[in-house]
C-alpha positions as CSV (number, residue, x, y, z in Angstrom):
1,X,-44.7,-7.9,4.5
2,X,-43.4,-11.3,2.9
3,X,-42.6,-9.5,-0.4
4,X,-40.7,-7.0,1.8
5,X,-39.0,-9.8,3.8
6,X,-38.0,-12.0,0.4
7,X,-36.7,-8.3,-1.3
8,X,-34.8,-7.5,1.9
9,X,-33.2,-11.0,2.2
10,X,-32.4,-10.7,-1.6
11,X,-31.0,-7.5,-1.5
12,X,-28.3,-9.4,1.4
13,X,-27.8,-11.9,-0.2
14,X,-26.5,-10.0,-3.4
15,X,-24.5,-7.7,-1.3
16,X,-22.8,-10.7,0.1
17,X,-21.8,-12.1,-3.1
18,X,-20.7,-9.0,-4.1
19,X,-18.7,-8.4,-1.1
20,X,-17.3,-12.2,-1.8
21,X,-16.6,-11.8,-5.2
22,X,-14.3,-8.0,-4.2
23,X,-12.8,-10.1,-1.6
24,X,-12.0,-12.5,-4.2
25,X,-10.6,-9.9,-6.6
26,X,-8.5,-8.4,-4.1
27,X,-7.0,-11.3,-3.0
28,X,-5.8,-12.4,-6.9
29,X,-4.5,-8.6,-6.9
30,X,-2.6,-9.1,-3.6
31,X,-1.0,-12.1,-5.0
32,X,-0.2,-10.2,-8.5
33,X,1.5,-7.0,-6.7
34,X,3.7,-9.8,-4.4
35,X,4.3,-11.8,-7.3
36,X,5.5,-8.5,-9.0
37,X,7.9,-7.6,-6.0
38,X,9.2,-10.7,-6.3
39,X,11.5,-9.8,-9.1
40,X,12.8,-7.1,-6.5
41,X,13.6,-9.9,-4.0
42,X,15.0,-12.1,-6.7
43,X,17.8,-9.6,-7.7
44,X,15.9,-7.6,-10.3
45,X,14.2,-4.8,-9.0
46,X,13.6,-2.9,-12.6
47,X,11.4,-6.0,-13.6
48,X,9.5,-5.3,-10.5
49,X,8.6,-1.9,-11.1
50,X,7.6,-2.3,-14.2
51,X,5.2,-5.2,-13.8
52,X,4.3,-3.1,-11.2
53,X,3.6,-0.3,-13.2
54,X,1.3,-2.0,-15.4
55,X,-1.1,-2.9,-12.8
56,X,-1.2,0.2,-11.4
57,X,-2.1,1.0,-15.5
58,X,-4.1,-1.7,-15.6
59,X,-6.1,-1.5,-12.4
60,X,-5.7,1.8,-10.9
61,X,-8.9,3.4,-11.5
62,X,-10.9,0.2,-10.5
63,X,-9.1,-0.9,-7.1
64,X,-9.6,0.5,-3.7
65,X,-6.8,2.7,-1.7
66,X,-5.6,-0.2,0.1
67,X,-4.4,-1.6,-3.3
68,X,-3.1,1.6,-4.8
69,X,-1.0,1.9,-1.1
70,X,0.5,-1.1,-2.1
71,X,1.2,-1.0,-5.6
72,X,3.0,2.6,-4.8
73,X,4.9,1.6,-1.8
74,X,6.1,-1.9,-3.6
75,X,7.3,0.5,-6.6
76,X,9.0,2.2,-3.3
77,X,10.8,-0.8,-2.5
78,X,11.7,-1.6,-5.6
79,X,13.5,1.2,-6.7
80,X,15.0,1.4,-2.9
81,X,16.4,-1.9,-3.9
82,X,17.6,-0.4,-7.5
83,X,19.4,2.3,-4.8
84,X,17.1,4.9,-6.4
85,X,16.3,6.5,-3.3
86,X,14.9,9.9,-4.5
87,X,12.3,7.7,-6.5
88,X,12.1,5.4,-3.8
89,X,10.8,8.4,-1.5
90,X,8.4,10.0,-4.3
91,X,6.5,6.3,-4.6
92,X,6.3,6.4,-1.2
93,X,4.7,9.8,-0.6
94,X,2.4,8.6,-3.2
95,X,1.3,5.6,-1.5
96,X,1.0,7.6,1.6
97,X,-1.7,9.6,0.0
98,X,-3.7,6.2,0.0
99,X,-2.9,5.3,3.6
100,X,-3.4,7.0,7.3
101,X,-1.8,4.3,9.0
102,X,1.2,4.1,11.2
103,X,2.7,1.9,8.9
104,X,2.2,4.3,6.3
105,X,3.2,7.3,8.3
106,X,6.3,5.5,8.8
107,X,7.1,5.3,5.2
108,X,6.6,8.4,4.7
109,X,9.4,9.2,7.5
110,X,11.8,7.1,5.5
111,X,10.9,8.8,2.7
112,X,11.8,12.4,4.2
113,X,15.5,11.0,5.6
114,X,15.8,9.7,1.9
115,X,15.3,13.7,1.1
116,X,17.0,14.7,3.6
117,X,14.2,16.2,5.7
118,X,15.2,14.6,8.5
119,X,13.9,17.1,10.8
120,X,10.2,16.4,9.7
121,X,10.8,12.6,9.8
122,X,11.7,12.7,13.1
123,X,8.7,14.7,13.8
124,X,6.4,12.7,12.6
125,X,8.9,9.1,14.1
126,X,7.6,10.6,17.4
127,X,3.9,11.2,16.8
128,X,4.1,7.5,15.7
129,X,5.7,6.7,19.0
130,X,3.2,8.5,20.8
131,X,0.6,6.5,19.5
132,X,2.8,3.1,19.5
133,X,5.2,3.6,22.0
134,X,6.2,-0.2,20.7
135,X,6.2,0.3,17.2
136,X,9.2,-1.4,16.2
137,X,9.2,0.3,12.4
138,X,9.6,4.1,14.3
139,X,12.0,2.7,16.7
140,X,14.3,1.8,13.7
141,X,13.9,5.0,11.9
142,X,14.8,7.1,15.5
């Protein structure tokens, strides 16, 4: 039973420094893809997609959805900031992919007016409201 006890304690204690050092890694990958979009904020939105794009290169097959939903909806805003709309809208159907949120069903609404398929937008606007009558992000694409 103690050998049981000491490999079951072992085995949690490994998981939880595994779990700390993911945390870890996905914290310094937060900071990289808002460092990125910084460039966007900064007046130079083509710098931000392609530092963007090289962690997604970089990264993409080793970080979890929640990451690739960023990366793809910052490369979004980037290019929404360029006034590239139509690419705008494509990264953010990507990212939606990643994503069952309301936030992320919302950007995939602004992705549809971008395409002109407002009629679907506003379908999925309400479904959002439904859910959230207070969701101030539908409320400003209505």
């Amino acid at each position: 039973k103690e050998d049981l006890a000491t490999a079951v304690a072992d085995m949690k204690n490994s998981l939880r420094t595994d779990l700390s050092i993911t945390s870890g890694i996905s914290t310094d990958i937060d900071a990289q893809i808002n460092a990125a979009f910084e460039f966007a904020k900064s007046g130079n939105p083509l710098e931000a997609i392609g530092r963007l794009n090289q962690l997604k290169s970089q990264l993409w097959g080793a970080i979890d959805d929640r990451l690739k939903y960023r990366i793809e909806a910052n490369i979004g805003n980037a290019y929404f900031t360029h006034n590239n709309l139509p690419e705008a809208a494509a990264h953010y159907l990507q990212a939606r992919r990643f994503r069952d949120t309301l936030d992320a069903r919302c950007l995939e609404a602004r992705a549809l007016c971008f395409l002109e398929r407002d009629t679907e937008a506003l379908t999925i606007v309400d479904n959002i409201l439904l859910a959230d009558p207070a969701h101030i992000q539908a409320h400003a694409l209505r």
